[in-house]
LOKEKOL-947166 format. One record per residue: x negated, y, z of N, C-alpha, C, O, CB in turn. Coordinates in pm, whole numbers, padded with zeros to 5 digits, always signed. Atoms other than C-alpha are relative to their C-alpha. Glycine has a CB too. Layout:
% residues N
XYZXYZXYZXYZXYZ ...
% end
This chain:
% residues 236
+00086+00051+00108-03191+01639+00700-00120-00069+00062-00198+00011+00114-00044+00114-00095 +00084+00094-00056-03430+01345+00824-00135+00047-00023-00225+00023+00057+00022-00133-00054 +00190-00007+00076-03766+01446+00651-00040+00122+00068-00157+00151+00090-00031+00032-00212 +00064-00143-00101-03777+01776+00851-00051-00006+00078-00157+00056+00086+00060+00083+00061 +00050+00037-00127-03826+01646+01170-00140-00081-00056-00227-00095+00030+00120-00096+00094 +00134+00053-00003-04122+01472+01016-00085+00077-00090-00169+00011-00150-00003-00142-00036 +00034-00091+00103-04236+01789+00798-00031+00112+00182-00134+00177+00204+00161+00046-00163 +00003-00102-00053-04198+01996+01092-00130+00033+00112-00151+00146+00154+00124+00002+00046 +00110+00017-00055-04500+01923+01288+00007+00053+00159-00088+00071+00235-00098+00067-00089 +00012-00084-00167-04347+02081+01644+00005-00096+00051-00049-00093+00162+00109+00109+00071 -00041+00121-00070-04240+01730+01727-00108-00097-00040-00060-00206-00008+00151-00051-00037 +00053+00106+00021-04488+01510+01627-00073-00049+00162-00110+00011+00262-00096+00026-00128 +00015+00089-00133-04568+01208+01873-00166+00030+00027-00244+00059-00064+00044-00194-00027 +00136-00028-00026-04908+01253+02067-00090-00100-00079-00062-00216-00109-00027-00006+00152 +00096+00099+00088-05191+01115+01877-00055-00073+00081-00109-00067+00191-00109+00058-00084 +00052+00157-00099-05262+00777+01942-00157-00016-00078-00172+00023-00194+00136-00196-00040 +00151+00041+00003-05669+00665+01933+00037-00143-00065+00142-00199-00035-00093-00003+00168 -00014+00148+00030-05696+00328+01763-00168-00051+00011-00237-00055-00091+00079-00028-00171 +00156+00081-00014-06056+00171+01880-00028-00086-00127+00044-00181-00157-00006-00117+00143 +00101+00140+00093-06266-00026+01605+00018-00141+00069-00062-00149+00161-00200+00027+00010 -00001+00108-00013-06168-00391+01675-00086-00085-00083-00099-00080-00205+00105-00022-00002 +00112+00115+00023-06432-00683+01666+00057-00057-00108+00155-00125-00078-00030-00113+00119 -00027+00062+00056-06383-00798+01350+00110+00050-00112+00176-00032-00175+00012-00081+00076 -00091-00118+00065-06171-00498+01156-00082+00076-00044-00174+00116+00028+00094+00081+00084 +00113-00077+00035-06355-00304+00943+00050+00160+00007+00167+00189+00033-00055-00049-00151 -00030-00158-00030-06356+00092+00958+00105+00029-00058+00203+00082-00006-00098+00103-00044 -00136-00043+00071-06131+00118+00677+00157-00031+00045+00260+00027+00011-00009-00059-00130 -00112+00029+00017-05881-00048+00789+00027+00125+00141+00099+00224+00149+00036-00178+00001 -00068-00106-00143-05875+00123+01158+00017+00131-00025+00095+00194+00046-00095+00013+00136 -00104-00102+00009-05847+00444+00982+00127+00003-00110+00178+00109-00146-00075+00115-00020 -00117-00005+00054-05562+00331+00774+00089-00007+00131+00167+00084+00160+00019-00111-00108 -00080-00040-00133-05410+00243+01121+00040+00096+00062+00161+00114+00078-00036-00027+00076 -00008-00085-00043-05462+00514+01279+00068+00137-00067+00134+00216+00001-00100-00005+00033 -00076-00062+00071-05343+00730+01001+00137-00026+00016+00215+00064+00047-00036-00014-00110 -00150+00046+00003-05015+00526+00991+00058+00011+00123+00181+00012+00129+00023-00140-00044 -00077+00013-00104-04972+00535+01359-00016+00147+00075+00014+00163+00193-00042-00129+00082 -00014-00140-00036-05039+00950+01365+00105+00072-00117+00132+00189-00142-00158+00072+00003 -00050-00048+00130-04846+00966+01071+00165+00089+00046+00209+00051+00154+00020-00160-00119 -00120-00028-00008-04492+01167+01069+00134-00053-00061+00241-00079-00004-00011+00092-00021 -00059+00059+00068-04344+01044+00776+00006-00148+00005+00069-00208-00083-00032+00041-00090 -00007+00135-00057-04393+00695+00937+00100-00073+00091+00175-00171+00085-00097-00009+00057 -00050+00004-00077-04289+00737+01218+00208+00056-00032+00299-00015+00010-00108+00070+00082 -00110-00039+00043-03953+00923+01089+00113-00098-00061+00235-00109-00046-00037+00085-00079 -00024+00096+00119-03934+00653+00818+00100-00109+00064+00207-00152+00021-00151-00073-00062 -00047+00143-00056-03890+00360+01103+00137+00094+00099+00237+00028+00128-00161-00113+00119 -00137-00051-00052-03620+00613+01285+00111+00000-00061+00211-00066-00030-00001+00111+00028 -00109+00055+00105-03413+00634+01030+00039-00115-00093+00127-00089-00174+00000+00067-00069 +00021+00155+00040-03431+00277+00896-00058+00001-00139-00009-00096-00197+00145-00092+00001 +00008-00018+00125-03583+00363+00549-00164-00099+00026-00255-00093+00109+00016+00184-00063 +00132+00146-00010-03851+00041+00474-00155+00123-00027-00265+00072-00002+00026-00180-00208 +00124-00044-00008-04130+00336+00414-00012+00090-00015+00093+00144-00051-00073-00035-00050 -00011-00109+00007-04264+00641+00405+00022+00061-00116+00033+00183-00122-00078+00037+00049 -00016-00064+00124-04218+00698+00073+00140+00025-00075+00168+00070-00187-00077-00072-00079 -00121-00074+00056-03870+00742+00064+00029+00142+00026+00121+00201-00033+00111-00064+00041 +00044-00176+00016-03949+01108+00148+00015+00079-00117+00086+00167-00166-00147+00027+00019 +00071-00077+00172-04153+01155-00179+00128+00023-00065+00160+00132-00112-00117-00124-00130 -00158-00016+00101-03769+01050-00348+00071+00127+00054+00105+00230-00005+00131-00152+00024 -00106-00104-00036-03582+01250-00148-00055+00164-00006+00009+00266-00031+00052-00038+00159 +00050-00200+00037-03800+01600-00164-00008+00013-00141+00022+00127-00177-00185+00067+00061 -00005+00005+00119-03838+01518-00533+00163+00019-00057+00167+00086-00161-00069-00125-00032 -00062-00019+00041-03484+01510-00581+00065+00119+00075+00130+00194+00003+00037-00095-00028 -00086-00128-00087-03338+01784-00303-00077+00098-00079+00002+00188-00106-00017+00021+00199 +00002-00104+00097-03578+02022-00548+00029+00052-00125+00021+00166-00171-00065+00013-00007 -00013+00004+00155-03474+01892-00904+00156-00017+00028+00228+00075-00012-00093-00135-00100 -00178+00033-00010-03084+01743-00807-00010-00089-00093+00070-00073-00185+00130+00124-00039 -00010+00093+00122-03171+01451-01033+00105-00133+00042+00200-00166-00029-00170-00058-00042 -00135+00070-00017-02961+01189-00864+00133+00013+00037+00131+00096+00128-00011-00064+00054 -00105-00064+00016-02607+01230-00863+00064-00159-00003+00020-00256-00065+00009+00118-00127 -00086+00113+00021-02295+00969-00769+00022-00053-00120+00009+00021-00218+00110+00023+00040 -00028+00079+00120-02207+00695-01028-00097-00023-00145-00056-00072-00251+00120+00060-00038 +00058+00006+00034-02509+00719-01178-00087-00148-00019-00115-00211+00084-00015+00087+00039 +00070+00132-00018-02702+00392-01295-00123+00015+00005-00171+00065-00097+00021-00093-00094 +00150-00019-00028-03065+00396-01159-00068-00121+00026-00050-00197+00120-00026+00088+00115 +00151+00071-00032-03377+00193-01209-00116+00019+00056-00193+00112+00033-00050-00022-00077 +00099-00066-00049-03613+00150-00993-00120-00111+00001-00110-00217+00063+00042+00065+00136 +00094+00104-00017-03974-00014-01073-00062-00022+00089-00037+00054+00182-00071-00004-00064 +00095+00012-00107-04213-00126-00854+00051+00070+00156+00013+00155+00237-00134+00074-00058 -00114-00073-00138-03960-00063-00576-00043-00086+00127+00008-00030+00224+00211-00028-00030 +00044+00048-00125-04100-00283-00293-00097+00102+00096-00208+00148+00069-00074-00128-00033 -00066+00118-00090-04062-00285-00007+00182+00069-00039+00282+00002-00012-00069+00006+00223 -00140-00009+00024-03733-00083-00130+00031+00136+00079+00143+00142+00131+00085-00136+00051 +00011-00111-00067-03820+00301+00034+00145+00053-00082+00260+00073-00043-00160+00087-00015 -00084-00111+00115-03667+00479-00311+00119-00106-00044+00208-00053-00111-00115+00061-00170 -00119+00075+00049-03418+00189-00383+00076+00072+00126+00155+00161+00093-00008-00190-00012 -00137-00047-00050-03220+00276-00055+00047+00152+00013+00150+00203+00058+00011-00052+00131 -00032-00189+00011-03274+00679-00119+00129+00006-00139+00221+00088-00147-00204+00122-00073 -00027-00016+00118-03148+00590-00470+00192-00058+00024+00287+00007-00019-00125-00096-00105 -00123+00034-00071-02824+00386-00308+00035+00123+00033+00064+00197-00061-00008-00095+00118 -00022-00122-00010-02759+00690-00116+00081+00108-00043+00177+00167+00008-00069+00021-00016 -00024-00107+00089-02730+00920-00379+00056-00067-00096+00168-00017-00093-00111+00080-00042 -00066+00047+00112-02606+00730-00671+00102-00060+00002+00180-00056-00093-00057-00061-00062 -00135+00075-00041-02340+00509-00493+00082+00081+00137+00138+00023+00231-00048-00174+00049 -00059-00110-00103-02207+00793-00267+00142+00022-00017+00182+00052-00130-00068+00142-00017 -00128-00015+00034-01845+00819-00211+00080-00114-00066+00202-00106-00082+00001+00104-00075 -00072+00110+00040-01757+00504-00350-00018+00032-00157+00072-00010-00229+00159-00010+00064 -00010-00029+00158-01840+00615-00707+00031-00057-00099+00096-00033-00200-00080+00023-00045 +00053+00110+00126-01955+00308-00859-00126+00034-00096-00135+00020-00218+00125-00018-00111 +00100+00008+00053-02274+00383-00917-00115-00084-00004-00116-00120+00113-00021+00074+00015 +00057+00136-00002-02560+00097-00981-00112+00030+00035-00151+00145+00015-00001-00082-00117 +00179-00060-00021-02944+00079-00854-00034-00125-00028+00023-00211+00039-00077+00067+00169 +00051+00119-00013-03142-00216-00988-00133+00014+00022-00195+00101-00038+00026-00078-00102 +00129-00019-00049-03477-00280-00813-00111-00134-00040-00108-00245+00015+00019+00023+00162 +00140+00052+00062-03770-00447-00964-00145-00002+00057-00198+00108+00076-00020+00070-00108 +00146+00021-00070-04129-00576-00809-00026-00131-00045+00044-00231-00061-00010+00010+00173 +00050+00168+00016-04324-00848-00886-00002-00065+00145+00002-00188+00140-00174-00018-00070 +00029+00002-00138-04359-00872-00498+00160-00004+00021+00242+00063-00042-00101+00134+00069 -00123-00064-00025-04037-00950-00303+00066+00037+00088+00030+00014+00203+00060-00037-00030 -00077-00080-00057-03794-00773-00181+00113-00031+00085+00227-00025+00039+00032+00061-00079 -00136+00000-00097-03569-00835+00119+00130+00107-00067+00140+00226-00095-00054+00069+00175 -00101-00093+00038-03234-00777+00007+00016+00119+00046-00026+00151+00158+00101-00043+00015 -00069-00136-00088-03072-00421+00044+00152-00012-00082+00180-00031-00201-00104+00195-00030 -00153+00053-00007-02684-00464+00089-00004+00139-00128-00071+00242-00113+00124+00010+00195 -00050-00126+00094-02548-00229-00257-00073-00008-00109-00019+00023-00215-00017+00148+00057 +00131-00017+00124-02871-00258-00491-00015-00180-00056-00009-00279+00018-00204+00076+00099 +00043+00128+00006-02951-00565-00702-00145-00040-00077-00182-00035-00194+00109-00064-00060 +00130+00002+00031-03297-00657-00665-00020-00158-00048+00040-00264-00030-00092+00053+00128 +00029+00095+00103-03480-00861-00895-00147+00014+00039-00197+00117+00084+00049+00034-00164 +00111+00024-00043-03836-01045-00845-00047-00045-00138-00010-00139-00207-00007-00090+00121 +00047+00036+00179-04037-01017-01188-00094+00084-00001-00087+00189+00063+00112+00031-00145 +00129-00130-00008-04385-00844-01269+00114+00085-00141+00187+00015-00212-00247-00072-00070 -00049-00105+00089-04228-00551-01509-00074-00034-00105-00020-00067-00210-00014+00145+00042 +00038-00006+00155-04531-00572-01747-00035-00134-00083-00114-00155-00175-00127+00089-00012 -00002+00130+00046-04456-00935-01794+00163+00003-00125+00254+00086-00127+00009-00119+00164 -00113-00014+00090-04205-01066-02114+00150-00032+00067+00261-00027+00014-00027-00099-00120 -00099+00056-00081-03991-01185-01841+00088+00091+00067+00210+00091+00077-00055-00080+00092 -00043-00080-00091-03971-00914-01628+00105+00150-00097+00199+00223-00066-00158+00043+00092 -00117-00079+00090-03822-00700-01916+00103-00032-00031+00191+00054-00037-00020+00030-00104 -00094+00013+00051-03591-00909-02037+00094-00050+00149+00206-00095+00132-00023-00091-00131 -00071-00003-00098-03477-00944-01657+00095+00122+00023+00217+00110+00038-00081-00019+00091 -00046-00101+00002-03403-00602-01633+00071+00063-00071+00143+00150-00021-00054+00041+00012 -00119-00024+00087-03211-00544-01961+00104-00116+00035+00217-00089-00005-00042-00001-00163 -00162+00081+00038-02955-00869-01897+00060+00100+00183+00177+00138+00196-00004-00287+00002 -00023-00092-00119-02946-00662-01517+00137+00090-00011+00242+00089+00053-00130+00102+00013 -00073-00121-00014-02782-00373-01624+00098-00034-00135+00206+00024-00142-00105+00153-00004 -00087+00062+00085-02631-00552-01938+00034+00057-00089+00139+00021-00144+00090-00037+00041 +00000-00058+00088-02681-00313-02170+00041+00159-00004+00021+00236-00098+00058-00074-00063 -00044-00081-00064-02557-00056-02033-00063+00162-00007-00181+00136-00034-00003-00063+00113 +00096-00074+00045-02710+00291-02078-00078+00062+00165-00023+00046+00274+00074+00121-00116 +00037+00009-00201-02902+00384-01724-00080+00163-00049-00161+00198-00135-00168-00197+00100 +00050-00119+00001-02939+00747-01642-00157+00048+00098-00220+00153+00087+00125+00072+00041 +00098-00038-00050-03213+00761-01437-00135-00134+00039-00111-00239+00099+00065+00077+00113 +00103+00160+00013-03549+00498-01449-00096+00117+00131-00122+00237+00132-00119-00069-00237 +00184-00034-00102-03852+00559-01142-00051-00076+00025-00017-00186+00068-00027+00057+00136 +00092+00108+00004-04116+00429-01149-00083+00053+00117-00135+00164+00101-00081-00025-00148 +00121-00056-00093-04341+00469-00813-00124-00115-00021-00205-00124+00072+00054+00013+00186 +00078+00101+00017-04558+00182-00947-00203+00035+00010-00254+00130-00049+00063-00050-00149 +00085-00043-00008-04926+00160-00846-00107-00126-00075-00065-00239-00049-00004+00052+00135 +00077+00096+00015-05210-00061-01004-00061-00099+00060-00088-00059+00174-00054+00032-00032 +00104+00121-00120-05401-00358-00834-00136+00099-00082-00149+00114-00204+00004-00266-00043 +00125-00024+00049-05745-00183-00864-00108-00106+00031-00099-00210+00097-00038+00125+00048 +00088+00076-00048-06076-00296-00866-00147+00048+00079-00232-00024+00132-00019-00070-00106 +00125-00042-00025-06343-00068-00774-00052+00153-00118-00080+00272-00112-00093-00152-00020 +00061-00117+00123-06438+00066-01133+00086+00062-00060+00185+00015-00114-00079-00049-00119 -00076-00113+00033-06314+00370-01218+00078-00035-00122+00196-00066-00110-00086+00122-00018 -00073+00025+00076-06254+00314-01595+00104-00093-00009+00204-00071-00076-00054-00004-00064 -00052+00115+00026-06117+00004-01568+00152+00023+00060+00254-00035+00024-00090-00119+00061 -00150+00005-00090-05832+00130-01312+00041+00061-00029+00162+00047-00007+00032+00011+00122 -00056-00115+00045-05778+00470-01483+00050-00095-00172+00105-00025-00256-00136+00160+00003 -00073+00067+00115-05673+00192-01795+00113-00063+00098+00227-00062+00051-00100-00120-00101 -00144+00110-00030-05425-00007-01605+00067+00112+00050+00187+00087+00055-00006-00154+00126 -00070-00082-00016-05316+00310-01497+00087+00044-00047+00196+00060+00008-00033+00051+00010 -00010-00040+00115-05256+00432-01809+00117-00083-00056+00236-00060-00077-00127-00009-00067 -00104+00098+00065-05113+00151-01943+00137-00041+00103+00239-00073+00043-00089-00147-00040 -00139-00018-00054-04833+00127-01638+00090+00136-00017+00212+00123-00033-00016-00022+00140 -00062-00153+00051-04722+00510-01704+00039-00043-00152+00152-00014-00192-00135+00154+00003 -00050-00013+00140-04730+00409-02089+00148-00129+00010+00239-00092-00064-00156-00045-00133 -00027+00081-00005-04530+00090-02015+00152+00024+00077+00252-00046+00058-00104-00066+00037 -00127-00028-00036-04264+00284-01792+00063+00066-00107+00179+00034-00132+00008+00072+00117 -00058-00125+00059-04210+00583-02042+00094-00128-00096+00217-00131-00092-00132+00139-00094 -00069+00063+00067-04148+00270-02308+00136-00067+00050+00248-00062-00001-00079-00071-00041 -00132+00035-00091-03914+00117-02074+00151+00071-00032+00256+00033-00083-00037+00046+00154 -00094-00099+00058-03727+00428-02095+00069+00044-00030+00173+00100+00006+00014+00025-00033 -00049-00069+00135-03702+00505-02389+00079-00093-00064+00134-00050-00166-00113+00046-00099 -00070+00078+00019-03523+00179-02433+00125+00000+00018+00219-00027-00057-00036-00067+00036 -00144+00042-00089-03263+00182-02185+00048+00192+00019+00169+00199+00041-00048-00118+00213 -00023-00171-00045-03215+00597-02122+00153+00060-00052+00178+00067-00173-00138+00113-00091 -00111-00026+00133-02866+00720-02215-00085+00167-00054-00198+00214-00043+00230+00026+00074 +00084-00165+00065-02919+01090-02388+00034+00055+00106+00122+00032+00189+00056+00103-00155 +00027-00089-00147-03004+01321-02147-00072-00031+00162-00093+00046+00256+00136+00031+00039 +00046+00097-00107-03145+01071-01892-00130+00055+00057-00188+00158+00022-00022-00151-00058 +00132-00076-00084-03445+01108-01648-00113-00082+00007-00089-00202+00009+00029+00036+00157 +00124+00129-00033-03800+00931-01603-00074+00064+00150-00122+00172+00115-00156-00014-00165 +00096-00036-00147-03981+01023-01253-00064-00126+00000-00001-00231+00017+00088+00033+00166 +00125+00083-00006-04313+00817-01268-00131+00071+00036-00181+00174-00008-00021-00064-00133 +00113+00031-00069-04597+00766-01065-00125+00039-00077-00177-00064-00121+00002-00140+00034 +00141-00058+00031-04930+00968-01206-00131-00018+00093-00137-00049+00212+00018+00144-00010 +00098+00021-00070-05248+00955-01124-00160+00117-00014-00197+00130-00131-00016-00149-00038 +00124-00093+00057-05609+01234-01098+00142+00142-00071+00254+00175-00034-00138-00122-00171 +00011-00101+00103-05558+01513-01369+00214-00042-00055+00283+00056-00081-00181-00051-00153 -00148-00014+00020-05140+01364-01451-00026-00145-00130-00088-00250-00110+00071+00201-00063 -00004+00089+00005-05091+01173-01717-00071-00004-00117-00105+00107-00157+00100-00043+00023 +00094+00010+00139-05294+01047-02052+00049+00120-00066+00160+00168-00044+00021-00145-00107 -00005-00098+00112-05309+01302-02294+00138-00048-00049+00246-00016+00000-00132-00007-00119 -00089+00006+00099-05108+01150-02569+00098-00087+00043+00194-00093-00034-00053-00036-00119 -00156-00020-00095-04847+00998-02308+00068+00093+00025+00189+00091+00006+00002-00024+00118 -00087-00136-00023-04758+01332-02211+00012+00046-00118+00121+00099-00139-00057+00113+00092 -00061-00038+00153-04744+01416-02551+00137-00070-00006+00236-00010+00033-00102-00060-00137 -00135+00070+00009-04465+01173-02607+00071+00046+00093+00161+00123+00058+00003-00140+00011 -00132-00040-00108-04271+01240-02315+00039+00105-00015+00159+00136-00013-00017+00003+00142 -00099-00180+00071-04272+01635-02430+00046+00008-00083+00089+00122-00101-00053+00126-00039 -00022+00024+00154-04178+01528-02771+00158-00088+00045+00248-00079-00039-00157-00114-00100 -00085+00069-00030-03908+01298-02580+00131+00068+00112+00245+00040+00149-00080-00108+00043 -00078-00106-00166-03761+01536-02291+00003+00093-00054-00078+00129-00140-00080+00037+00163 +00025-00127+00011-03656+01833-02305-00087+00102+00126-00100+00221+00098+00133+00040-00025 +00047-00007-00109-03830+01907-01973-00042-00054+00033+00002-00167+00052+00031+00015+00060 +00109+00111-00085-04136+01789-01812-00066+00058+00099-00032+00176+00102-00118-00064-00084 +00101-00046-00149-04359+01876-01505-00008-00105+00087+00078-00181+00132+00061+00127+00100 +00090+00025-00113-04584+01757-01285+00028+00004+00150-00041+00099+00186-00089+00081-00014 -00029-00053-00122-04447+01751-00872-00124-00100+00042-00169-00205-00005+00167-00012+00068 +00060+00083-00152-04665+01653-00564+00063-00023+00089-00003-00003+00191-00090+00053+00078 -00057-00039-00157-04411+01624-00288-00084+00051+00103-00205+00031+00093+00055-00117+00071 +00075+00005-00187-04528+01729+00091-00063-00148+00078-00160-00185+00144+00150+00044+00127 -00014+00169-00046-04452+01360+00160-00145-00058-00012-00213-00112+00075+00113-00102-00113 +00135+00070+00106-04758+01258-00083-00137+00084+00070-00174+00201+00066+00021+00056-00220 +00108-00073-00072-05066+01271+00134-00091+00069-00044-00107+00031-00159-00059-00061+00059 +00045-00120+00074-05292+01563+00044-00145-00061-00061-00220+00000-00137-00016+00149+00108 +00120-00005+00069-05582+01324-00014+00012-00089-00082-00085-00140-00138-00113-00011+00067 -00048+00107+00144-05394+01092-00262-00014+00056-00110+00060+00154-00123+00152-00048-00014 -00046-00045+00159-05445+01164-00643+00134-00051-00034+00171-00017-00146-00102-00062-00122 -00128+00043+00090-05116+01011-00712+00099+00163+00019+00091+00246+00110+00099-00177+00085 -00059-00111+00022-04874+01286-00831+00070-00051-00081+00034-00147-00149-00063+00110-00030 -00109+00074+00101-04504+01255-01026+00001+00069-00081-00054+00179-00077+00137-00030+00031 -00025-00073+00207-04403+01343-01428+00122-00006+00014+00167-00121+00003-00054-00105-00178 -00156-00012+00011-04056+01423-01406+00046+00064-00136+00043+00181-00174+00059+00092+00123 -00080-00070+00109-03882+01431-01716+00171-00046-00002+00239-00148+00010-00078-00043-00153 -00133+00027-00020-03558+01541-01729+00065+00029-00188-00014+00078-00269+00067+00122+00145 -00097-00031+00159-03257+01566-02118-00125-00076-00083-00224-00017-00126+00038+00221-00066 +00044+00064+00073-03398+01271-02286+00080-00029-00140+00201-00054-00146-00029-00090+00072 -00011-00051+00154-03364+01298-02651+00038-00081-00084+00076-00055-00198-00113+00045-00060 +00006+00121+00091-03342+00966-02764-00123-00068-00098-00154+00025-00173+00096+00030-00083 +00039+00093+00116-03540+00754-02993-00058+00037-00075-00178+00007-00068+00075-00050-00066 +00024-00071+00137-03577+00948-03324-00043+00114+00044-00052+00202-00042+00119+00020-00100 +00077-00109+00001-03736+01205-03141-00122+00064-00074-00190+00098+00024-00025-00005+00088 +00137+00013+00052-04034+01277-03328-00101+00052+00130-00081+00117+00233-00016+00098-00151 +00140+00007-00067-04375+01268-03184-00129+00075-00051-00212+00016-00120-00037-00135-00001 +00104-00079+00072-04622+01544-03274-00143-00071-00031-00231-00009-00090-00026+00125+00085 
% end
């Protein structure tokens, strides 16, 4: 199992120093330096997976068992394509015939098996890309690891926040067959109030995970809902 060796901390590579370069500001040299003491980085580029965050997928699902062969999975804001090839993997395993379509406004070097698509999601375009995609089709599992362009001010980013979490759940709730799954990208405290309302009103199961993967000083955190209800659910 790949993520161990970078969980396990007996092996990690000696820590490399990264000097302040003329003309680099602090932040960035400790993003460097983070990324180049990192485990899940380093692991990431061993096993060929485009980032560290195909971890987060894979400990998220080795605790829930949410993907499963022949399964049709969406995946938003999938660049550079970490959780698209975890989602391959697992959903097209064995020759099943199972589908992964991957979505970014940003794009995406093909990945041989998945068919990625270059469209912002919360554009009219980028939706109606993604329904002729899958072609109507009912799609058991949607993730969203999608993050905002911020700007600085708090409110302003805890709204676009907001509004990408509200914007996946709708997604959804569109395309979901019954029983289907949402795993999306949270942020702080989880997710709006009366989002998570809906989604408990919509799921029969919801919670909150952090993976290991998910660095300890990130607020981002996932909403996994699993036995989606359909439609006519009501909404307290």
């Amino acid at each position: 199992m790949p993520w161990k060796s970078a969980r396990n901390g007996g092996r990690r590579n000696k820590n490399v120093q990264v000097k302040t370069a003329q003309g680099r500001r602090l932040s960035s040299t400790r993003w460097l330096d983070r990324q180049l003491n990192d485990p899940y980085v380093a692991e990431a580029q061993r096993v060929g997976y485009r980032s560290r965050a195909a971890f987060k997928l894979i400990e998220i699902d080795d605790r829930l068992r949410l993907l499963k062969p022949g399964q049709i999975v969406v995946d938003l804001g999938a660049a550079p394509g970490g959780w698209t090839q975890v989602a391959l993997e697992r959903a097209k395993a064995d020759g099943s015939g199972g589908r992964v379509v991957a979505l970014d406004r940003r794009e995406i070097d093909p990945i041989a098996g998945a068919e990625v698509l270059t469209a912002d999601f919360q554009a009219p375009e980028g939706f109606s890309a993604l329904m002729t995609a899958i072609g109507g089709a009912p799609v058991d599992i949607v993730l969203s690891d999608l993050s905002p362009s911020t700007t600085g001010h708090k409110s302003t980013d805890q709204l676009r926040i907001i509004a990408l979490v509200e914007d996946a759940v709708q997604y959804a709730e569109a395309v979901l067959a019954q029983g289907g799954i949402l795993v999306v990208k949270v942020f702080q405290s989880g997710a709006d109030t009366d989002v998570l309302r809906r989604v408990r009103s919509r799921f029969d199961k919801v919670r909150h995970i952090k993976p290991p993967a998910s660095r300890s000083d990130s607020a981002e955190t996932y909403l996994v809902a699993q036995g989606y209800k359909g439609r006519g659910s009501k909404v307290p």
